[in-house]
MARMI-429780 format. One record per residue: residue number from 1; x, y, z of N, C-alpha, C in turn. Coordinates in steps of 0.2 Angstrom, whole numbers, padded with zeros to 4 digits, m for minus. Atoms other than C-alpha are relative to their C-alpha. Last residue first. Layout:
<NUM; <X; Y; Z>; <X; Y; Z>; <X; Y; Z>>
...
This chain:
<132; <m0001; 0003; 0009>; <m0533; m0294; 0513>; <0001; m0007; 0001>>
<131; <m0006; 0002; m0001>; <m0541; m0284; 0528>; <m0001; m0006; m0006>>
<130; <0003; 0005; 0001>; <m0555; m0269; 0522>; <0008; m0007; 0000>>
<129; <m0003; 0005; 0007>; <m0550; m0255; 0528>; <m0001; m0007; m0002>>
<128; <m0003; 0005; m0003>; <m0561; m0247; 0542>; <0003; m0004; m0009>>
<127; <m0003; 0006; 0007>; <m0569; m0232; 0538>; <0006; m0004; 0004>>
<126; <0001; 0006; m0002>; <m0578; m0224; 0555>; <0003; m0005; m0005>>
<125; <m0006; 0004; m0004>; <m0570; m0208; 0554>; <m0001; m0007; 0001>>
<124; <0004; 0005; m0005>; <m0582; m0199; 0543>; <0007; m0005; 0002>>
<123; <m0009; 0003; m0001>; <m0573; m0182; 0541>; <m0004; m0008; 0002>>
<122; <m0001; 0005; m0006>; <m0588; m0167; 0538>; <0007; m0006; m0001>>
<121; <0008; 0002; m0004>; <m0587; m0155; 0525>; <0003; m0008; 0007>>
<120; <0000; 0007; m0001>; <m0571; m0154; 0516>; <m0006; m0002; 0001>>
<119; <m0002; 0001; 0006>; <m0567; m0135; 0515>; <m0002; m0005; m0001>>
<118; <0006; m0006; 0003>; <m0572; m0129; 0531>; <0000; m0002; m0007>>
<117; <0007; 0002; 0000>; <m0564; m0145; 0537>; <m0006; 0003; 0000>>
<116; <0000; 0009; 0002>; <m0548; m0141; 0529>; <m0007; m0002; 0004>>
<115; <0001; m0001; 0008>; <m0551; m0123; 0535>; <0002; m0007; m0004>>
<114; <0008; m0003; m0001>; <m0551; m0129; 0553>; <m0001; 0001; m0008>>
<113; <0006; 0006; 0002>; <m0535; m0139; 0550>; <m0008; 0003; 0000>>
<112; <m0001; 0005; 0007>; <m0526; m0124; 0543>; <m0005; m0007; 0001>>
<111; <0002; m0004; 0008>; <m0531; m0114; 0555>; <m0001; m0003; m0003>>
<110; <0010; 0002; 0001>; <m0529; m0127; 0570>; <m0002; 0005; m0003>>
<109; <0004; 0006; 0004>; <m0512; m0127; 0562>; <m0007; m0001; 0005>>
<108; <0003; 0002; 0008>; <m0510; m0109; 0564>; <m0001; m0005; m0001>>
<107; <0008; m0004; 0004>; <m0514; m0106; 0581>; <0000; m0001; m0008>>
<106; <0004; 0000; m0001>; <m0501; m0118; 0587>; <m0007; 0002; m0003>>
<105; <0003; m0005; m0005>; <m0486; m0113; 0581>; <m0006; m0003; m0001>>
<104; <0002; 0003; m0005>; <m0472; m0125; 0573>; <m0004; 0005; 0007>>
<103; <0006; 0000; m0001>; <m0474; m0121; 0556>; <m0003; m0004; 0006>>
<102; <0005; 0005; 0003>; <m0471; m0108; 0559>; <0006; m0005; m0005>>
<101; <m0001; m0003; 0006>; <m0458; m0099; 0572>; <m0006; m0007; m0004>>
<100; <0004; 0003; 0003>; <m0461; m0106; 0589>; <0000; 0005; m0008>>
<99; <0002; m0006; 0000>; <m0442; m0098; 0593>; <m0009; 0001; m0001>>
<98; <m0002; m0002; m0005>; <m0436; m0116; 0600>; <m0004; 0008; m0001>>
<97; <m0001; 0003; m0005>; <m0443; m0124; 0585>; <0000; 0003; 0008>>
<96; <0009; m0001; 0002>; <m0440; m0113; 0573>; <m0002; 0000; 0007>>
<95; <0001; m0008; m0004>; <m0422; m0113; 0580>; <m0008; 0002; 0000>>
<94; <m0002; 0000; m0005>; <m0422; m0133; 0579>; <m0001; 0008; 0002>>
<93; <0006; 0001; m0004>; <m0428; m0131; 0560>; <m0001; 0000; 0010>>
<92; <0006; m0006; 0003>; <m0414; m0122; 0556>; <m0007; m0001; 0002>>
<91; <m0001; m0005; m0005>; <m0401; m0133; 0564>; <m0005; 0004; 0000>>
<90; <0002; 0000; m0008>; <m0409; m0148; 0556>; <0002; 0005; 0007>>
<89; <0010; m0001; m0001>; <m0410; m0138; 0540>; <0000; m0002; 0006>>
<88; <0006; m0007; m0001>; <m0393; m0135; 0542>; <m0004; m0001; 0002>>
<87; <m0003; m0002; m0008>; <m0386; m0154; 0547>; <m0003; 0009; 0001>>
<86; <0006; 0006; m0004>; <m0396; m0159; 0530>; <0003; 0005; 0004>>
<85; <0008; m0004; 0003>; <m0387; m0145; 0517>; <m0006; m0006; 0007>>
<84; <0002; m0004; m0004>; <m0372; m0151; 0526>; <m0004; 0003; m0002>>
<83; <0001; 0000; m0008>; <m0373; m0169; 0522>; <0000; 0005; 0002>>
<82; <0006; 0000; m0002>; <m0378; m0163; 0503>; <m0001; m0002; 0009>>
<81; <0002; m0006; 0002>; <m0360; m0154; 0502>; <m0009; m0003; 0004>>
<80; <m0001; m0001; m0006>; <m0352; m0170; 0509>; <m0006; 0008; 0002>>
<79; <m0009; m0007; 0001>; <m0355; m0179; 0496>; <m0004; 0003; 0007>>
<78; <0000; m0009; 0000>; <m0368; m0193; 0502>; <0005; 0005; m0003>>
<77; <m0006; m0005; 0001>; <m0361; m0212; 0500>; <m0003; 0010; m0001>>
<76; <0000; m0004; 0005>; <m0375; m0221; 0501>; <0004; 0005; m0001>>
<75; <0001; 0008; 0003>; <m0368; m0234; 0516>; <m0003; 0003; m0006>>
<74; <m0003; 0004; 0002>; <m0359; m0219; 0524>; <m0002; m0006; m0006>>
<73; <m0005; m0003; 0004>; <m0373; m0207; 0524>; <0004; m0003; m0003>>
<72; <0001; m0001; 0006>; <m0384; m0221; 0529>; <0003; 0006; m0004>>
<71; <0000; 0004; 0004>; <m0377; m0225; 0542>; <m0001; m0001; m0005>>
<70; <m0006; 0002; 0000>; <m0374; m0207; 0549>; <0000; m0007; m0003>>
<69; <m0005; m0005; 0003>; <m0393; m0204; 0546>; <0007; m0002; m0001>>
<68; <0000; 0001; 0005>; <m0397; m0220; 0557>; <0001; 0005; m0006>>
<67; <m0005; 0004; 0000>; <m0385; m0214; 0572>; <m0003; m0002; m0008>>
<66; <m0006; m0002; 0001>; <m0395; m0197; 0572>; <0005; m0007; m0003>>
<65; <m0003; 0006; 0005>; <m0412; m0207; 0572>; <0007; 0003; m0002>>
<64; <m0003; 0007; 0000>; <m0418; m0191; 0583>; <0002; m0004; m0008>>
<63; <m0001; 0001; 0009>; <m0417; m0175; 0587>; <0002; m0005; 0001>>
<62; <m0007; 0006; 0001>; <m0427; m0173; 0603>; <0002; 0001; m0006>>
<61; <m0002; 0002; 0007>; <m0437; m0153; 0608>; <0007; m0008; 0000>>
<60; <m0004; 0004; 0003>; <m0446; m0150; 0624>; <0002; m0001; m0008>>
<59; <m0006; m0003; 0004>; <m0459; m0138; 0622>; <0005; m0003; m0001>>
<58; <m0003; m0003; m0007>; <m0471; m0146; 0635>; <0005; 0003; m0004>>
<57; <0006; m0004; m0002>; <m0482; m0152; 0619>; <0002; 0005; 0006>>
<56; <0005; 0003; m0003>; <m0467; m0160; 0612>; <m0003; 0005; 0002>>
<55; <0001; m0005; m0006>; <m0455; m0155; 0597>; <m0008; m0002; 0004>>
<54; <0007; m0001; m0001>; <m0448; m0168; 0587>; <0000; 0006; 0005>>
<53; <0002; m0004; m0009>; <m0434; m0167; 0579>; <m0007; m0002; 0000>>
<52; <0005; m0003; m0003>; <m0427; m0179; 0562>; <m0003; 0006; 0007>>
<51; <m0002; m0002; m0006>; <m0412; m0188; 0553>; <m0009; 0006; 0001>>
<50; <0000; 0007; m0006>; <m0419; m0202; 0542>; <0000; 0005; 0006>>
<49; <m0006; 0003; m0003>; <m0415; m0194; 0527>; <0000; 0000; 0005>>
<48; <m0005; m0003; m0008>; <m0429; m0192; 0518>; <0004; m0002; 0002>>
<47; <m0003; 0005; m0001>; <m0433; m0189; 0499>; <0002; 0002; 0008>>
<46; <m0004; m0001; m0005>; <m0448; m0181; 0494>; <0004; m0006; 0001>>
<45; <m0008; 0002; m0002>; <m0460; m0181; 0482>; <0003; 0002; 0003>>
<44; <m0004; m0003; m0002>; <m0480; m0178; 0479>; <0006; m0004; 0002>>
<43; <m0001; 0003; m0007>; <m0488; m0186; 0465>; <0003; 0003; 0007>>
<42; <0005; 0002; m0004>; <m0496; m0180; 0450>; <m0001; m0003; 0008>>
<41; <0006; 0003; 0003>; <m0485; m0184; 0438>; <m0006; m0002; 0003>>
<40; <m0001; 0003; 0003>; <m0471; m0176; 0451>; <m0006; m0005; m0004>>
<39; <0006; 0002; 0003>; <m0475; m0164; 0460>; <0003; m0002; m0006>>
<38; <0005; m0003; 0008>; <m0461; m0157; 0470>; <m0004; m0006; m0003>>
<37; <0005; 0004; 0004>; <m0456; m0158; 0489>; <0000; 0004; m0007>>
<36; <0009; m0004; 0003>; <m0441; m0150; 0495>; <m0003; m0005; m0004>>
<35; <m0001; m0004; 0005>; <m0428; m0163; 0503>; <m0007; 0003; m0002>>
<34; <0004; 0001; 0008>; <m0432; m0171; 0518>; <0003; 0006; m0005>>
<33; <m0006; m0006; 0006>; <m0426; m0166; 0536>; <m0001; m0009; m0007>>
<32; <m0004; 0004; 0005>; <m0443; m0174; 0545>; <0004; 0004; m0004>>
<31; <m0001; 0000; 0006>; <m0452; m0165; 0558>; <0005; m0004; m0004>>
<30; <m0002; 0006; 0002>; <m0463; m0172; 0571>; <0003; 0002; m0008>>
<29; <m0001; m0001; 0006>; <m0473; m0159; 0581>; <0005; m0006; 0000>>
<28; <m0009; 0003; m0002>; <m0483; m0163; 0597>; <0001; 0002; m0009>>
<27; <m0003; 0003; 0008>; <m0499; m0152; 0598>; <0008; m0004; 0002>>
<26; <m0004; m0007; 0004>; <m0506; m0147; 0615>; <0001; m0005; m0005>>
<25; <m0002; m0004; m0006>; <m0511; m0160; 0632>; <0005; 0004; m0005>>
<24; <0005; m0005; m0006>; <m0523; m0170; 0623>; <0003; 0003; 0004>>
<23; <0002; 0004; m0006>; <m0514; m0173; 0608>; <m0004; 0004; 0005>>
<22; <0002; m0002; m0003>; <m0516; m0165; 0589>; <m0001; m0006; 0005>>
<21; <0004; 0003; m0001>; <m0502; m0169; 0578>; <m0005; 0001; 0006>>
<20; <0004; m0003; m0005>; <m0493; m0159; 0567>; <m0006; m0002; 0002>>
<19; <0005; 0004; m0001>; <m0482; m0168; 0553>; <m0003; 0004; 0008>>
<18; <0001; 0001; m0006>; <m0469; m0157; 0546>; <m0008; m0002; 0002>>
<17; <0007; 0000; m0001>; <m0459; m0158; 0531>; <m0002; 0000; 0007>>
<16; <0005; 0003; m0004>; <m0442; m0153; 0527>; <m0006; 0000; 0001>>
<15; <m0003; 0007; m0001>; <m0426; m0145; 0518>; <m0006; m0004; 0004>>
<14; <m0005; 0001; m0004>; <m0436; m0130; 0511>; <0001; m0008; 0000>>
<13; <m0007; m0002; 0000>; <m0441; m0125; 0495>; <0005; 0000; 0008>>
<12; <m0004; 0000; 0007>; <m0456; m0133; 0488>; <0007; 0003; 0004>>
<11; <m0005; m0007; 0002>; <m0460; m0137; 0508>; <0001; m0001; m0006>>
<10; <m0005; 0000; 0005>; <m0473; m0149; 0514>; <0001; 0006; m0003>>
<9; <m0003; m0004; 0001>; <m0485; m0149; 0531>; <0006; 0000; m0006>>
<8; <m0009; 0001; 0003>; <m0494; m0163; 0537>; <0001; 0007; m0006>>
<7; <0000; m0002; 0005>; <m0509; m0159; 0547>; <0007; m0001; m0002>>
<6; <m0008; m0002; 0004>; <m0514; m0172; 0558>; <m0001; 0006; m0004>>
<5; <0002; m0006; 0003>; <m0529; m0176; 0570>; <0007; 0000; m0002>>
<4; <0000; m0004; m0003>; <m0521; m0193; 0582>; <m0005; 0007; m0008>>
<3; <0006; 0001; m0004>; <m0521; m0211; 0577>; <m0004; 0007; 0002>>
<2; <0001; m0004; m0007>; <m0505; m0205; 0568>; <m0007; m0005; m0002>>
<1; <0007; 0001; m0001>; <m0496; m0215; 0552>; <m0001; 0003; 0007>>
């Protein structure tokens, strides 16, 4: 969950999704190594595994929850094949990353969100969940 303007980004056919979140000094990015999304009776799916990058506003890039990843390799037994299908993508998206390759550019996700709120109509922000 963001506080922040988001667009979350899902992939049929790659290892990951990405969450692109509008701060006040640039976008910070927040991808998740995930398996390809599919639509599932209506719903979308994904499964994650823990390991992740972020890339900040100053370009900086972290890969984090590495230790969680590895524990849950071992503790769901992974074959080895699916753990280097992960450790790609997190190379894969790391070069993105460093290269701004989409979908970690700029210009386009305030495309995408423009046209989402050309598409939408206004965004009332004032809803408050109702506590239980």
């Amino acid at each position: 969950m963001t506080n922040e303007h988001a667009v979350f980004i899902l992939f049929k056919k790659k290892w990951t999704n990405c969450i692109a979140m509008k701060k006040a000094n640039g976008y910070c990015y927040y991808a998740n190594i995930a398996s390809p999304t599919i639509l599932d009776q209506g719903f979308l799916r994904y499964i994650d595994y823990d390991l992740d990058l972020k890339l900040f506003p100053d370009k900086a890039i972290k890969v984090l929850d590495e230790q969680e990843f590895e524990h849950h390799a071992v503790l769901y037994g992974y074959p080895d094949d699916l753990k280097a299908v992960i450790k790609k993508s997190a190379k894969d998206i790391h070069s993105l990353m460093e290269g701004k390759k989409f979908p970690f550019v700029d210009a386009e996700i305030k495309r995408i969100y423009q046209k989402f709120l050309d598409q939408t109509g206004p965004f009332v922000e004032s809803y408050q969940p109702k506590n239980k």
